[in-house]
C-alpha positions as CSV (number, residue, x, y, z in Angstrom):
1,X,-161.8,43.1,-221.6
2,X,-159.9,42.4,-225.0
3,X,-156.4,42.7,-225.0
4,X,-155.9,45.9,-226.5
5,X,-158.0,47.0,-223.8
6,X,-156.2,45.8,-221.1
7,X,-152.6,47.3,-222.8
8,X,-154.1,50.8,-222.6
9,X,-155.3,50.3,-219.4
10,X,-151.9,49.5,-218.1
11,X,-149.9,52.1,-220.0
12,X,-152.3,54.6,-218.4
13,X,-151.9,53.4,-215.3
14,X,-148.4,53.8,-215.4
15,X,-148.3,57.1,-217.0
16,X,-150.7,57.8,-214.3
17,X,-148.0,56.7,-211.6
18,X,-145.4,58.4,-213.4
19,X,-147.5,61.8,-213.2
20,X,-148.3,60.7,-209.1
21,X,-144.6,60.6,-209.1
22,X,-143.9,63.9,-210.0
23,X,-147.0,65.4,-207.8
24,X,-146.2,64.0,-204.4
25,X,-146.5,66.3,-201.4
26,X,-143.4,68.1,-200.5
27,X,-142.0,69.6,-197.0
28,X,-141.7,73.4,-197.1
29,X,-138.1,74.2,-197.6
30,X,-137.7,75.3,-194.2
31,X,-138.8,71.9,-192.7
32,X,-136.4,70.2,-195.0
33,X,-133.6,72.3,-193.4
34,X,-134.5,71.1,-190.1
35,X,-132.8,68.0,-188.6
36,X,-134.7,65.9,-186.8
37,X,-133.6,65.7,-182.7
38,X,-131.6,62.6,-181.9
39,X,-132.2,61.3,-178.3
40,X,-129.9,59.7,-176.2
41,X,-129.0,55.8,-177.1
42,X,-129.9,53.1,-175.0
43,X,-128.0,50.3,-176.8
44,X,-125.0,49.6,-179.1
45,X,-124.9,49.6,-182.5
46,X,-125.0,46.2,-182.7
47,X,-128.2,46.4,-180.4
48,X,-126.9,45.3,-176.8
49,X,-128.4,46.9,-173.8
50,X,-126.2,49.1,-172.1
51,X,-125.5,51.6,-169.0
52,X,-127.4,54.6,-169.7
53,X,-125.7,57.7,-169.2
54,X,-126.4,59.5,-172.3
55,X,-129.9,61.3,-171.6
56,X,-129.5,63.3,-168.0
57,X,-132.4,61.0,-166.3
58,X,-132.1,61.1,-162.4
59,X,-130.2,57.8,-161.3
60,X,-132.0,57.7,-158.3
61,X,-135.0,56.5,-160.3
62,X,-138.2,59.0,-159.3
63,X,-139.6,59.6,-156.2
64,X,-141.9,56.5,-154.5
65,X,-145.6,58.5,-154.0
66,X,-145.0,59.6,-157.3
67,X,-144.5,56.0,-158.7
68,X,-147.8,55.2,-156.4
69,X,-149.5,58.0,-157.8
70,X,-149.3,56.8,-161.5
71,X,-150.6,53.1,-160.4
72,X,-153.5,54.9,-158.4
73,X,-154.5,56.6,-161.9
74,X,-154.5,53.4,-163.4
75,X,-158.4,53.2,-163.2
76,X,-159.6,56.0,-165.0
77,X,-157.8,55.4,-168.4
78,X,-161.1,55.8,-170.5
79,X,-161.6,59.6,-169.4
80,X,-159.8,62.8,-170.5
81,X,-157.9,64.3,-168.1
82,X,-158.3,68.5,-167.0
83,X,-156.9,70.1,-169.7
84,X,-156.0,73.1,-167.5
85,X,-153.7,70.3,-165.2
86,X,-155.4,72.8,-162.6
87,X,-154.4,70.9,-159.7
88,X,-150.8,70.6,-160.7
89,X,-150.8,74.6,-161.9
90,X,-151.6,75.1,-158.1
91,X,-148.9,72.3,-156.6
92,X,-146.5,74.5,-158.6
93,X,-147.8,77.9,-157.6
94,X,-147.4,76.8,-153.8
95,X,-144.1,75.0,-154.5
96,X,-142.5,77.8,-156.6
97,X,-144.4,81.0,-155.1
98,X,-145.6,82.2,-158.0
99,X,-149.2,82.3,-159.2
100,X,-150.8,79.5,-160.7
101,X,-152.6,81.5,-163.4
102,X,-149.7,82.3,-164.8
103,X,-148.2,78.9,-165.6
104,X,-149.3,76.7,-168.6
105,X,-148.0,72.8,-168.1
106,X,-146.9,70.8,-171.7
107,X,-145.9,67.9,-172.7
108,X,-142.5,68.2,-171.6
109,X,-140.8,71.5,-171.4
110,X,-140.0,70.6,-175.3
111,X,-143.6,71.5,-176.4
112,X,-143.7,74.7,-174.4
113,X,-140.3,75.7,-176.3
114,X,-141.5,74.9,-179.9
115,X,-145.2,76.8,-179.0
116,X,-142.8,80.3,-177.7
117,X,-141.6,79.8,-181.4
118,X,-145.1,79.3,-183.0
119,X,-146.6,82.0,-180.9
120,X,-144.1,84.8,-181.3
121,X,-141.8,84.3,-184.6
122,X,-142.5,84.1,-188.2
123,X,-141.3,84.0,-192.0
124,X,-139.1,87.3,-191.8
125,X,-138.3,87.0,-187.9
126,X,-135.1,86.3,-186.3
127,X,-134.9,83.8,-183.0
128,X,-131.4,84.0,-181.6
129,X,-129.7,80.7,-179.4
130,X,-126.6,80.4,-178.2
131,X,-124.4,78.0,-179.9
132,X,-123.8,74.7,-177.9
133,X,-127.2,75.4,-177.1
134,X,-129.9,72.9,-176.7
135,X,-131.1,71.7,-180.1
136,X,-134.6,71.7,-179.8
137,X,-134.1,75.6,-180.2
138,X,-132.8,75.1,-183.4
139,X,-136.2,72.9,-184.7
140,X,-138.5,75.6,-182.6
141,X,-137.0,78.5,-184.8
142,X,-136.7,76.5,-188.5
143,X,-140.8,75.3,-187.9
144,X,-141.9,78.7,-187.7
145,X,-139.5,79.9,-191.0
146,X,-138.0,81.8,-188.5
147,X,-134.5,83.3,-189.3
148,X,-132.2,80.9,-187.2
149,X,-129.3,83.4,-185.6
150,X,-126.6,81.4,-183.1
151,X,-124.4,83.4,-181.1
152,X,-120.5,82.7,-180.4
153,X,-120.0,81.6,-177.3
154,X,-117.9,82.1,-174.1
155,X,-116.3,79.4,-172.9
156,X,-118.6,76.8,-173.9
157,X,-121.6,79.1,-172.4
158,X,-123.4,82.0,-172.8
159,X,-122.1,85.2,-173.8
160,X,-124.6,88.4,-173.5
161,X,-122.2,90.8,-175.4
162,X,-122.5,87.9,-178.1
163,X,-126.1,88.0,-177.9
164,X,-126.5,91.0,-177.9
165,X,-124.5,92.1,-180.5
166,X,-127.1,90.2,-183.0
167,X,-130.0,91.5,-181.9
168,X,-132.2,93.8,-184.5
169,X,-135.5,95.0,-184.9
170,X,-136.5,92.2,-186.4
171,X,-135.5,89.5,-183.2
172,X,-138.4,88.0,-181.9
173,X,-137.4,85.6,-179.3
174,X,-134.3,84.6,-177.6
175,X,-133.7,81.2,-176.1
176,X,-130.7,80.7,-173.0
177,X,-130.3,77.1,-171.4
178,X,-129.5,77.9,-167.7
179,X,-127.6,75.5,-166.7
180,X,-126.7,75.1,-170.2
181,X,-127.3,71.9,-172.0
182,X,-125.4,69.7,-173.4
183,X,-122.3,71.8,-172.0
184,X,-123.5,72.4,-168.4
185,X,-122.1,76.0,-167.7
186,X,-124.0,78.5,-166.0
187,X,-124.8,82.3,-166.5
188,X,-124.7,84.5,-163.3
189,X,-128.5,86.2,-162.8
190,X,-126.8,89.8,-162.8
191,X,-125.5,89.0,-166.8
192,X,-129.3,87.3,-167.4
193,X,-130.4,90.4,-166.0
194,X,-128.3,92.4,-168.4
195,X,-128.9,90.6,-170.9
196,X,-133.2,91.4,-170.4
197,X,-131.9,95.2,-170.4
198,X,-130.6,95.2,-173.5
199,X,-133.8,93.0,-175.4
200,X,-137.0,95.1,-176.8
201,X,-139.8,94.8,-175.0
202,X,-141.2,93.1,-177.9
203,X,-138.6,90.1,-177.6
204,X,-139.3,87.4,-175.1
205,X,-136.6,86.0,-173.8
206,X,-137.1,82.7,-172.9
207,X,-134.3,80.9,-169.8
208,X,-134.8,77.5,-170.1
209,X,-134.2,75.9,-166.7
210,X,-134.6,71.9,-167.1
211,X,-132.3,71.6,-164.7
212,X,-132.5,74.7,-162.2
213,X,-133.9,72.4,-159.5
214,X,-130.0,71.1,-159.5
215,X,-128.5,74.4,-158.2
216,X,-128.5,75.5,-155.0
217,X,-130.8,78.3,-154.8
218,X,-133.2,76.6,-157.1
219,X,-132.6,79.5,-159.6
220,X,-135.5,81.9,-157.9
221,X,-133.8,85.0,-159.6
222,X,-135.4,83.9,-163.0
223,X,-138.6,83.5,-161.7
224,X,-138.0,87.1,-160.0
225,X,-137.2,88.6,-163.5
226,X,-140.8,86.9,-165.2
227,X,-142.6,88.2,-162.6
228,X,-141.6,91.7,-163.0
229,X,-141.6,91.9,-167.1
230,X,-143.9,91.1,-169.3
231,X,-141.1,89.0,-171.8
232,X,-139.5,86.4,-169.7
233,X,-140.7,83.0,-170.1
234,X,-139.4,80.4,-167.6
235,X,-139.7,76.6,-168.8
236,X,-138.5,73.6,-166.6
237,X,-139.3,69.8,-166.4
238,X,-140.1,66.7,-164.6
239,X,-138.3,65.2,-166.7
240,X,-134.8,66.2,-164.6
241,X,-134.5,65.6,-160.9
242,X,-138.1,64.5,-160.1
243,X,-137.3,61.7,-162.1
244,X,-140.8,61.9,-164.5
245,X,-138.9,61.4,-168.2
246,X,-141.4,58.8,-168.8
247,X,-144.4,61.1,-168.5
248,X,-143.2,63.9,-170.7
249,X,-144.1,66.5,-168.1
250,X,-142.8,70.0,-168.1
251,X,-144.4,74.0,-167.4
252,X,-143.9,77.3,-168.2
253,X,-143.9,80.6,-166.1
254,X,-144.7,84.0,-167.3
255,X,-147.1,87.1,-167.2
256,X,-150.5,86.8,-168.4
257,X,-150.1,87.6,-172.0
258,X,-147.4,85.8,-172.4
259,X,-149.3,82.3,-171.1
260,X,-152.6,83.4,-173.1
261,X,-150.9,82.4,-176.2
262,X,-149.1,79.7,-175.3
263,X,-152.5,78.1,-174.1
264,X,-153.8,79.7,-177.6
265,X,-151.7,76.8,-179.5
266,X,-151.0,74.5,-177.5
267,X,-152.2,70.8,-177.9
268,X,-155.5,69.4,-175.8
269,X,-155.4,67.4,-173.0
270,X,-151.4,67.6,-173.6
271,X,-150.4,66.3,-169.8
272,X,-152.0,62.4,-169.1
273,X,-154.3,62.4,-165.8
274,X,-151.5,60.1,-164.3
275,X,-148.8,62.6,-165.3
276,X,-150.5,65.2,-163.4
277,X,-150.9,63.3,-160.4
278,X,-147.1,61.8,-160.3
279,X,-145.8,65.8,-161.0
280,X,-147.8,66.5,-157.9
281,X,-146.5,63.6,-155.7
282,X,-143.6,64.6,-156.4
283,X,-143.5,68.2,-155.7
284,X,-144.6,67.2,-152.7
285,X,-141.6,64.4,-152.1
286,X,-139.0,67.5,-151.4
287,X,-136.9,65.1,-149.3
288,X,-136.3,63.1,-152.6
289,X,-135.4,66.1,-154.3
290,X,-133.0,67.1,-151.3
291,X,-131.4,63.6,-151.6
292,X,-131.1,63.6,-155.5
293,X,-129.6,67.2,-155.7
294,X,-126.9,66.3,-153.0
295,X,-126.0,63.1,-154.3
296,X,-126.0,64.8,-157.8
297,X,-123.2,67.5,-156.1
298,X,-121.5,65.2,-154.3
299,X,-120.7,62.5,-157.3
300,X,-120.8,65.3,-160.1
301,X,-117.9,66.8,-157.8
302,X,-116.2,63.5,-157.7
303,X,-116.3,62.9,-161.6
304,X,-115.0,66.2,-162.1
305,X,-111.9,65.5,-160.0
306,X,-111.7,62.1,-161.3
307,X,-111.3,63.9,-165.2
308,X,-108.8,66.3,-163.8
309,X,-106.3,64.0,-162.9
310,X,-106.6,62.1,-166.3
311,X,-104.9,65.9,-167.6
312,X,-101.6,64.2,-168.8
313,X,-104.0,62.3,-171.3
314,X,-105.5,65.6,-172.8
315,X,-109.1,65.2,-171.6
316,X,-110.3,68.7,-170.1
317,X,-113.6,68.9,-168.1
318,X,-115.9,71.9,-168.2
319,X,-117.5,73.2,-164.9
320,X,-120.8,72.0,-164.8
321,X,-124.0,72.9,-162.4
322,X,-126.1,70.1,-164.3
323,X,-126.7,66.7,-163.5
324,X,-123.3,65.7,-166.5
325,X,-120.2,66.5,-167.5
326,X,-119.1,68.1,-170.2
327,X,-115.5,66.3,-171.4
328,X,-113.3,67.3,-173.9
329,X,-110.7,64.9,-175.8
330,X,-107.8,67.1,-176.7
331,X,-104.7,64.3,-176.4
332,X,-103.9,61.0,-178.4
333,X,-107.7,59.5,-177.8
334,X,-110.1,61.2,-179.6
335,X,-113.7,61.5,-178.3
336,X,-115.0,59.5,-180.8
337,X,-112.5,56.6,-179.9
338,X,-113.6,57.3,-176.6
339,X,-117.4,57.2,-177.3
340,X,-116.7,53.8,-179.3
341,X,-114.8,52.1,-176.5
342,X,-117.5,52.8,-173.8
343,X,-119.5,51.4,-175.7
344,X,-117.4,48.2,-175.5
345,X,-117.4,48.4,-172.0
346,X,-121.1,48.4,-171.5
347,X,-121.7,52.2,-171.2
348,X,-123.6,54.1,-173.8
349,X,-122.4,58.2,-173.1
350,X,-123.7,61.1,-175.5
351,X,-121.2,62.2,-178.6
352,X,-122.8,65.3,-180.3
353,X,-120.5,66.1,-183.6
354,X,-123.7,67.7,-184.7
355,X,-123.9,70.3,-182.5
356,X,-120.1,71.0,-183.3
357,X,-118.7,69.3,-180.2
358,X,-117.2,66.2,-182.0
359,X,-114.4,66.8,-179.3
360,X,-116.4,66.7,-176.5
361,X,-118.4,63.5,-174.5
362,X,-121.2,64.2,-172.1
363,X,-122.0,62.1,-169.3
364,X,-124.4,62.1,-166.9
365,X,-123.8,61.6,-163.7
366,X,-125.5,57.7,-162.5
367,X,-125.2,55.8,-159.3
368,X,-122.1,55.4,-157.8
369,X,-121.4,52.3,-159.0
370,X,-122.1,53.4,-162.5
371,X,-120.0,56.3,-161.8
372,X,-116.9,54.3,-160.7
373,X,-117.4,52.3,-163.8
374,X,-117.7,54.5,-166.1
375,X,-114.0,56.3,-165.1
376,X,-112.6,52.7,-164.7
377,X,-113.1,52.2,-168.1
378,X,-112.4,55.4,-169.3
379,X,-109.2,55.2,-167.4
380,X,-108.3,52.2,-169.3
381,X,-109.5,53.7,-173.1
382,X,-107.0,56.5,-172.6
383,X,-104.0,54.6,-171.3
384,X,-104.7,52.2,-174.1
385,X,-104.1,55.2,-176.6
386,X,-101.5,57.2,-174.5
């Protein structure tokens, strides 16, 4: 090749790259708007590993047949597992009372949220969350083009006036944490049932309970209010109290039209073979779950009084029925400050300023030793700035 030739080559490669430039795929506007979910932090910014309490796992760690279980799945790695996770569908059934046809497991309770999305809302459609709301409803609603409504709230929870007030014609879904996260409040069942009264029949409400296992009646009334309508969805985990984060478990309850779709869209094979068999260890571990709940109570009680005497400093703590606390920074110390000098102290807590609550601190409640270390240093942060 002369070296005319090879000149003309190059300025047509580059005008060629230029013109690649200019063609490269690009996100749909709504998937632009969305922003992306940010877990809870392990480590420091400047990368050391600290004490966890910024994600809501169970301190006590998980329960020990279902850590056995997992290691007994170890052999058949090279085979699919069910994709119905028909065994676990039935340890629910018989642990929850409700029928096992009517529950579809995902991978995590997060897929099942983001499929009720898919499945029932589109371009033109409104879904409607309550602000300080989990944030994974905001990404469900903004895949699907979905109108993306938030309702005020009511003391850091969930108002149904609020809710209700926004609802049109055009509302397709509706998605309530209870226990709310990241703010831990709790809405009675008489105001979720009110709140179903006043929703279309073609409006599923969805009641997200990740961590109903941590109240005292388990939260049965939801369960009640799926089984007698055909628009209530019920989500929970393993990801909570059974201690499964790990092995992105989670299910879904609802009538049979309802879990037709979901199984419509959902993905393969979405819950691993070893998953499956550590979710039904587990169900069946209920003294574990006894033992995690009350020492979830009894420390999450603790912590709460702990916060209330630190008044004088302007840090207010918001009634929780979660496995955290919700704290607010309202004195000399700002949460921020706060979030930063944890982090000195070897504790990594979660900050949200994205989800409007740059005031505010969660922390999850951890062993008692974490617990106690976590308000020592705390203690010492806020006299530092008094």
């Amino acid at each position: 090749m002369c070296v005319g030739q090879i000149g003309r080559a190059l300025r047509f490669a580059a005008c060629a790259a230029m013109a690649a430039g200019m063609n490269t795929p690009t996100a749909k506007p709504w998937i632009e708007a969305i922003s992306a979910y940010t877990p809870g932090k392990a480590k420091s910014d400047d990368g050391r590993v600290l004490i966890k309490l910024s994600a809501n796992e169970n301190p006590l760690g998980c329960s020990p047949h279902a850590a056995a279980a997992l290691v007994d799945k170890g052999a058949s790695l090279a085979r699919y597992p069910d994709p119905a996770s028909t065994a676990l569908r039935e340890a629910l059934g018989a642990a929850y009372d409700v029928d096992s046809d009517l529950i579809v497991c995902g991978t995590g309770s997060d897929e099942l949220l983001n499929l009720i999305a898919m499945g029932y809302a589109g371009a033109g459609d409104d879904i409607i969350y309550v602000r300080y709301g989990f944030s994974v409803y905001d990404i469900a609603a903004r895949k699907t083009a979905a109108n993306v409504i938030v309702a005020p709230d009511k003391d850091y929870g969930t108002d149904v006036d609020a809710l209700l007030a926004l609802v049109t014609d055009k509302t397709r879904v509706v998605f309530v944490a209870n226990p709310n996260n990241p703010t831990g409040t709790y809405c009675s069942d008489a105001e979720i049932a009110r709140l179903h009264a006043g929703l279309p029949g073609n409006c599923v409400l969805v009641l997200d309970q990740a961590y109903g296992e941590y109240l005292e009646d388990d939260g049965p009334a939801a369960l009640e209010l799926a089984r007698q309508h055909d628009n209530v969805l019920i989500t929970r985990t393993f990801s909570k109290i059974y201690g499964l984060a790990a092995e992105r478990i989670g299910w879904c309850y609802g009538q049979p039209g309802l879990i037709a779709t979901l199984n419509r869209v959902r993905a393969p094979f979405n819950v691993t073979t070893a998953g499956q068999a550590a979710a039904i260890a587990a169900l069946g571990d209920t003294d574990f779950v006894t033992r995690s709940r009350q020492h979830n109570a009894e420390w999450r009680d603790w912590m709460a009084a702990e916060f209330a005497a630190l008044s004088n400093y302007g840090v207010k703590v918001i009634p929780s029925w979660a496995n955290f606390l919700m704290i607010l920074f309202e004195g000399n110390c700002s949460a921020e400050a706060a979030y930063n000098g944890l982090m000195a102290e070897g504790y990594i807590v979660r900050w949200l300023p994205g989800q409007g609550l740059g005031s505010g601190l969660r922390i999850t409640i951890g062993t008692e030793d974490e617990n106690r270390g976590v308000m020592a240093a705390l203690r010492k942060i806020l006299e530092a700035h008094a």
